[in-house]
MARBA-3410 file (N, C-alpha, C, O; in Angstrom, 1 decimal):
114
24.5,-45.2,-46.4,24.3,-46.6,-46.0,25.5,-47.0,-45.2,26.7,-46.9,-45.6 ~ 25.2,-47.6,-43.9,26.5,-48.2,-43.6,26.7,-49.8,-43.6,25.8,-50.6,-43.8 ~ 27.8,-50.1,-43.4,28.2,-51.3,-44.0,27.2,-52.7,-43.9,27.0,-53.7,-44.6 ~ 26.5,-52.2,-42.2,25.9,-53.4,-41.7,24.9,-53.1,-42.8,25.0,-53.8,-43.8 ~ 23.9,-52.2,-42.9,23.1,-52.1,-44.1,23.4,-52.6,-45.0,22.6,-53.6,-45.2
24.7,-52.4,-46.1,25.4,-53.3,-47.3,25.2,-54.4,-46.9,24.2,-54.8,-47.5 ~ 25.6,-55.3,-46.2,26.1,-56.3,-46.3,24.5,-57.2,-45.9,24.3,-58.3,-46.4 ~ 23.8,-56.7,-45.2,21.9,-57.3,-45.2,21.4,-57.1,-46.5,20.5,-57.9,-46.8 ~ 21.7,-56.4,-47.3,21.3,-56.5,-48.5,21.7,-57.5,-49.5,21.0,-58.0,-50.4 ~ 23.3,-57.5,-49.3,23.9,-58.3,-49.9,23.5,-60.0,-49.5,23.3,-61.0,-50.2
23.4,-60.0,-48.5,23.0,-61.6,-48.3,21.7,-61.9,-48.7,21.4,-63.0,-49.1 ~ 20.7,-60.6,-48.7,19.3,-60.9,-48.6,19.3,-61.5,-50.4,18.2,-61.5,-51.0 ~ 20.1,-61.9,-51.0,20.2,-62.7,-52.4,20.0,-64.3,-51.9,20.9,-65.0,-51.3 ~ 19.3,-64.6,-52.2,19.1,-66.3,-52.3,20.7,-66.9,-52.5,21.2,-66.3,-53.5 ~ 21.5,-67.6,-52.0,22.8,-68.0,-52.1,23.7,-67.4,-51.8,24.9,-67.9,-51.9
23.5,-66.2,-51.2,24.7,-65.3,-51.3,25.7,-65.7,-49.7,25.1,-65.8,-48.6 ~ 26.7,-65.9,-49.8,27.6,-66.2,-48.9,28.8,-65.2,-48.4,29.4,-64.7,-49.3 ~ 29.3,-64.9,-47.3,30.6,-64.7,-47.0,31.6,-65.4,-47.5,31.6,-66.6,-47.9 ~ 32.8,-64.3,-47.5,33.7,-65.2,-48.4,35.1,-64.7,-48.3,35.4,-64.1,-47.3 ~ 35.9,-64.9,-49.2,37.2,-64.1,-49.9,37.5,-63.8,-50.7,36.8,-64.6,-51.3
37.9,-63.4,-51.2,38.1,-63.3,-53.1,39.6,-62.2,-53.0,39.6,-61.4,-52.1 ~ 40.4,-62.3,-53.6,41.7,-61.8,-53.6,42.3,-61.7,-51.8,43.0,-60.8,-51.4 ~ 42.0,-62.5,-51.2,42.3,-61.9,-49.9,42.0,-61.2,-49.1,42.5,-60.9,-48.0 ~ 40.5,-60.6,-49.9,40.2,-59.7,-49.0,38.6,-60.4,-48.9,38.2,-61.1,-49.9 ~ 37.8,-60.1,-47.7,36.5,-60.1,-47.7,35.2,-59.8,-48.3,34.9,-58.6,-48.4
34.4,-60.7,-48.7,34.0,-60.3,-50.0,32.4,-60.9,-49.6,32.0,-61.3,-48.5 ~ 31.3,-61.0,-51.0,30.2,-61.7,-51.1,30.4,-62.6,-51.7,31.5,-62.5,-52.4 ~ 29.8,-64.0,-51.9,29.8,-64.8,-53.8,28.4,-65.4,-53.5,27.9,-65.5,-52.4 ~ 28.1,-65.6,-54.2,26.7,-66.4,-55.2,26.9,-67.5,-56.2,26.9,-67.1,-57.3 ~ 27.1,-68.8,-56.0,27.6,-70.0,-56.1,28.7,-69.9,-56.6,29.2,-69.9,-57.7
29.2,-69.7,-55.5,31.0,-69.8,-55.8,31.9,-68.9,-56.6,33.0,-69.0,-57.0 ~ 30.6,-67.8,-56.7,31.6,-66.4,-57.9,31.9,-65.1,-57.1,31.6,-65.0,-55.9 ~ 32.2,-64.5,-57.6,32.7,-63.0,-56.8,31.0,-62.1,-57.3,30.5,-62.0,-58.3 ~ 30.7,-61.8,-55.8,29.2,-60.9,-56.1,29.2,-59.4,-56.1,28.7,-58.5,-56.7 ~ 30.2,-59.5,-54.8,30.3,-57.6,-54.2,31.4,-57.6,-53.0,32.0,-58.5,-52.5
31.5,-56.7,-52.8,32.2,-56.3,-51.5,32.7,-55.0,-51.2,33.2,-54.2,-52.0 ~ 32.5,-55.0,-50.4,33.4,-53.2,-49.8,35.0,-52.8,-49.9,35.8,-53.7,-49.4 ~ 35.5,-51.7,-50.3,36.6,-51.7,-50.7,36.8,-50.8,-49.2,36.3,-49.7,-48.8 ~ 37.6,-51.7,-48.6,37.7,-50.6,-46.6,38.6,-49.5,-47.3,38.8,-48.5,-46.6 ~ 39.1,-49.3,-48.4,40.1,-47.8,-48.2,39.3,-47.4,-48.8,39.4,-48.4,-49.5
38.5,-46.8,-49.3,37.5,-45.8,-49.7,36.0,-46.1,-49.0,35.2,-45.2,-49.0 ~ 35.6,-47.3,-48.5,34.5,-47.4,-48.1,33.5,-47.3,-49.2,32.4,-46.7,-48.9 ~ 33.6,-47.8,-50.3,32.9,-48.1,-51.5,33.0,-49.2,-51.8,34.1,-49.9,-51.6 ~ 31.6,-49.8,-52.4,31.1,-51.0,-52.9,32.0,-51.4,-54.2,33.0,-50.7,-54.4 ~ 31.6,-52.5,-55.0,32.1,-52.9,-55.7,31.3,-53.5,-56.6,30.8,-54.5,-56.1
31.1,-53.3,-57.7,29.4,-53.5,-58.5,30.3,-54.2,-59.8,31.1,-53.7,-60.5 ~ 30.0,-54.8,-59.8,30.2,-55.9,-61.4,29.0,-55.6,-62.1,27.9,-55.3,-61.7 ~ 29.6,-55.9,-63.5,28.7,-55.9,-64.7,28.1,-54.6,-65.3,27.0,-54.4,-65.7 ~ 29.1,-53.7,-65.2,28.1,-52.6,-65.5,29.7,-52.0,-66.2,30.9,-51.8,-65.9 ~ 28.6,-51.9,-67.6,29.4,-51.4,-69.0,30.2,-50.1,-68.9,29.7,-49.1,-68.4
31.7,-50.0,-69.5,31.8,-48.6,-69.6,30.9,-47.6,-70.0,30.8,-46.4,-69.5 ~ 30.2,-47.9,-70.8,29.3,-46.2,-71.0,28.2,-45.6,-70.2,27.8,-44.5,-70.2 ~ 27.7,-47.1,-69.0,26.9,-47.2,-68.1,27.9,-46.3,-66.9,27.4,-45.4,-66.3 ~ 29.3,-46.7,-66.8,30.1,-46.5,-65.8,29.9,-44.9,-65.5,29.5,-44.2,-64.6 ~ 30.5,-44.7,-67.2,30.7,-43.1,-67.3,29.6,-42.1,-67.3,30.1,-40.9,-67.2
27.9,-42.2,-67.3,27.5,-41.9,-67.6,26.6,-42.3,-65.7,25.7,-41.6,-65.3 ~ 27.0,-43.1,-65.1,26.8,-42.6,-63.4,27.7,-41.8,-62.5,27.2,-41.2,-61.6 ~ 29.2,-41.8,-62.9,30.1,-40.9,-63.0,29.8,-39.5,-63.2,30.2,-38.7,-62.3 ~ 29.2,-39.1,-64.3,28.9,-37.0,-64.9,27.6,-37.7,-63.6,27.8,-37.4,-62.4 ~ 26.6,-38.4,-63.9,25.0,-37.8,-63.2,25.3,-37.9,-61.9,24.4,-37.2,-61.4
26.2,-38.4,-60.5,26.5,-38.6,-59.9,27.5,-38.9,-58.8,27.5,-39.4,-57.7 ~ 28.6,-38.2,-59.7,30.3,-37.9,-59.0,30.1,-38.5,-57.3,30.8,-39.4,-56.7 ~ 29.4,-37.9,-56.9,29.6,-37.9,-55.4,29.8,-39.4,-54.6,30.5,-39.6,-53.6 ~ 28.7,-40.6,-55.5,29.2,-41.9,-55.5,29.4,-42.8,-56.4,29.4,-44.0,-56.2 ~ 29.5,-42.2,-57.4,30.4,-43.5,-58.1,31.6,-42.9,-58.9,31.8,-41.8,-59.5
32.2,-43.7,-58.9,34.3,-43.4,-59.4,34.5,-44.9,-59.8,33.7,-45.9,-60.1 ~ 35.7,-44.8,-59.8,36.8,-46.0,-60.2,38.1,-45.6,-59.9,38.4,-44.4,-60.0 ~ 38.8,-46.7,-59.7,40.5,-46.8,-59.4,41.2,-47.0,-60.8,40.2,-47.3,-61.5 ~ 42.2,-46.9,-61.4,43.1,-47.7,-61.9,42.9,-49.0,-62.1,43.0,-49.7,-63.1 ~ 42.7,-49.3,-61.2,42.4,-51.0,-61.0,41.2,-51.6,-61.6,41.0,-52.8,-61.7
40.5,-50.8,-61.8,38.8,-51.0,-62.3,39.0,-50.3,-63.5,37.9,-50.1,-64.0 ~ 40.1,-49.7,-64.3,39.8,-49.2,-65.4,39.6,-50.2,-66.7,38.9,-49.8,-67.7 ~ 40.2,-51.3,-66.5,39.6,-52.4,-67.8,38.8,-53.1,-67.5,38.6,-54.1,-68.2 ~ 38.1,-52.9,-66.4,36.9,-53.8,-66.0,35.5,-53.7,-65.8,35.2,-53.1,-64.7 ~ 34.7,-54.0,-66.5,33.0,-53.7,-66.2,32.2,-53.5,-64.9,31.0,-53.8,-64.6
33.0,-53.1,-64.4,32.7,-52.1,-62.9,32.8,-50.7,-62.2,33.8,-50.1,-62.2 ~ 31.7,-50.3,-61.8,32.1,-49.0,-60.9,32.3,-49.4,-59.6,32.0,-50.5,-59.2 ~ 32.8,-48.6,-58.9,32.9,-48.2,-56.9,31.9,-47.5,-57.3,31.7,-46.8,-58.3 ~ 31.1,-47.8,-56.0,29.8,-46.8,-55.3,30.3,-46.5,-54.1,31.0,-47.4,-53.5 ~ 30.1,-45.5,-53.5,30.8,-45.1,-52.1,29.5,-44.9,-50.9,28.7,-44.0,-50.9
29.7,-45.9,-50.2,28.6,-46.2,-49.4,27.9,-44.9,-48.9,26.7,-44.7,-49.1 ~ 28.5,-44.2,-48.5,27.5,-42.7,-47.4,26.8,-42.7,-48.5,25.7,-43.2,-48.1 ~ 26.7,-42.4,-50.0,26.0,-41.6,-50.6,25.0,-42.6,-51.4,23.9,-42.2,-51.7 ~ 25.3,-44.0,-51.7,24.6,-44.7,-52.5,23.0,-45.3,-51.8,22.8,-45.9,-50.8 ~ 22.3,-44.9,-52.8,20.9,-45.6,-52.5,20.5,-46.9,-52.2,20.4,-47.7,-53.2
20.3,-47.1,-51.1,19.9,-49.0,-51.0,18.9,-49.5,-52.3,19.1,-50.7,-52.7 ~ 18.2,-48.8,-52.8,17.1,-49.0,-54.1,18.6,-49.4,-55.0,18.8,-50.6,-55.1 ~ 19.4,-48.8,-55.5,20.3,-48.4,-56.1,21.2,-49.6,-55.8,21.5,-50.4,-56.7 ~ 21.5,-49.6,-55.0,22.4,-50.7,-54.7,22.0,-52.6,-55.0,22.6,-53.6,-55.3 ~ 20.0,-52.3,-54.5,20.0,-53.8,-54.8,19.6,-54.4,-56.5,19.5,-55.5,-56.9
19.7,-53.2,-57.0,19.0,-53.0,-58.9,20.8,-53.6,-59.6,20.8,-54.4,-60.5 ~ 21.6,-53.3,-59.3,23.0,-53.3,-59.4,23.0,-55.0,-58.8,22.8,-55.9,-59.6 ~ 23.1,-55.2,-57.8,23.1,-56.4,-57.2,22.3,-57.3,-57.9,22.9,-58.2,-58.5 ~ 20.7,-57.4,-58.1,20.3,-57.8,-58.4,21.0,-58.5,-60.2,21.1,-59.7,-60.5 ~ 21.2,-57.4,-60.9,21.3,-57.5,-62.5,22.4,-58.3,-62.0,22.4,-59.3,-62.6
23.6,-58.3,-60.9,24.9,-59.7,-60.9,25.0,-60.7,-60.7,25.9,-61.5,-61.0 ~ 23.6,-61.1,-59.7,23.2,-62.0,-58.9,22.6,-63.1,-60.3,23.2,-64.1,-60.7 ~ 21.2,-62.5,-60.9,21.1,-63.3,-62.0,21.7,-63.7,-62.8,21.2,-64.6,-63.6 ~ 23.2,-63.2,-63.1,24.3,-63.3,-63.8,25.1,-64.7,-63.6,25.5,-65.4,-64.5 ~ 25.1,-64.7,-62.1,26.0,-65.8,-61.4,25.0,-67.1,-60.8,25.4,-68.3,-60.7
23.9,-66.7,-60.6,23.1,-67.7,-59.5,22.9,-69.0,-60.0,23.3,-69.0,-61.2 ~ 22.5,-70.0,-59.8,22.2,-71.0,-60.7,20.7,-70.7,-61.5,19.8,-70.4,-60.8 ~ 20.5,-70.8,-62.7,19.6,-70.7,-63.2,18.0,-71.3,-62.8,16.9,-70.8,-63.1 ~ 18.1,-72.4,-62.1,17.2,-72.5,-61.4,16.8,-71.5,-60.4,15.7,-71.0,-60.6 ~ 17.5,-71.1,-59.5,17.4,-70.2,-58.6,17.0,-69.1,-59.2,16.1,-68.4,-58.7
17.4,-68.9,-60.0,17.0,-67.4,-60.6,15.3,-67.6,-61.2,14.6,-66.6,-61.5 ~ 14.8,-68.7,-61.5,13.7,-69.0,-62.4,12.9,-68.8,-60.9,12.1,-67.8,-60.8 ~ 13.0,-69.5,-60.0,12.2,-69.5,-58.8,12.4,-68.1,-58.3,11.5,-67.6,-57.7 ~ 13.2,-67.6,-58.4,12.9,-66.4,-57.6,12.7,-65.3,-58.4,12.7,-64.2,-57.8 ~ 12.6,-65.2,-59.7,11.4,-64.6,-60.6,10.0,-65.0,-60.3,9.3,-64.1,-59.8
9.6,-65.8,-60.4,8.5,-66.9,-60.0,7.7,-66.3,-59.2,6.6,-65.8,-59.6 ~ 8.4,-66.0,-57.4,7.8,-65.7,-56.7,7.7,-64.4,-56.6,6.9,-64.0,-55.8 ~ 8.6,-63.5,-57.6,8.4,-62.0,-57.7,6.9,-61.8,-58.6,6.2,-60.9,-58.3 ~ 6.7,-62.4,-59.2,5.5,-62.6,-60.1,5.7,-61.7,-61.2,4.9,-61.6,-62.1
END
């Protein structure tokens, strides 16, 4: 996947905006941190997803998903764009989006998923 791909996906969220978040370039969804690409690895950045979830896409899938040091106390993996599935990527997105979105928003756009 390349970035322009990521990032059509990433907006294609009801609210989702450009942004910053630590200084660097990012997504959010009313005003929270959603996703973003990490440019020195060229890997995504997926919130909400449990260590045993982490480690257990790590053994089935090495090739895209890892973690830094910096992600090791935190409920996230890196996915590294070449290899990650857009299916894959909006199932992740999605489960942070409903996390953060305003609850209305999220009711309507279950709604219209039927």
């Amino acid at each position: 996947m390349t970035q322009d791909e990521f990032r059509d996906i990433a907006m294609s969220f009801p609210g989702a905006e450009e942004g910053m978040s630590y200084g660097r370039p990012a997504f959010k969804v009313n005003g929270k941190f959603f996703t973003r690409v990490r440019h020195e690895d060229d890997s995504a950045v997926l919130s909400d997803v449990s260590f045993d979830e982490r480690e257990m896409l790590m053994e089935a899938e090495p090739q895209t998903f890892h973690f830094t040091a910096h992600y090791k106390d935190y409920p996230a993996v890196l996915a590294r764009l070449k290899t990650l599935h857009p299916g894959s990527l909006k199932s992740f997105l999605e489960r942070r989006w409903k996390k953060i979105a305003p609850k209305a928003a999220v009711r309507a756009w279950e709604a219209e998923k039927g």
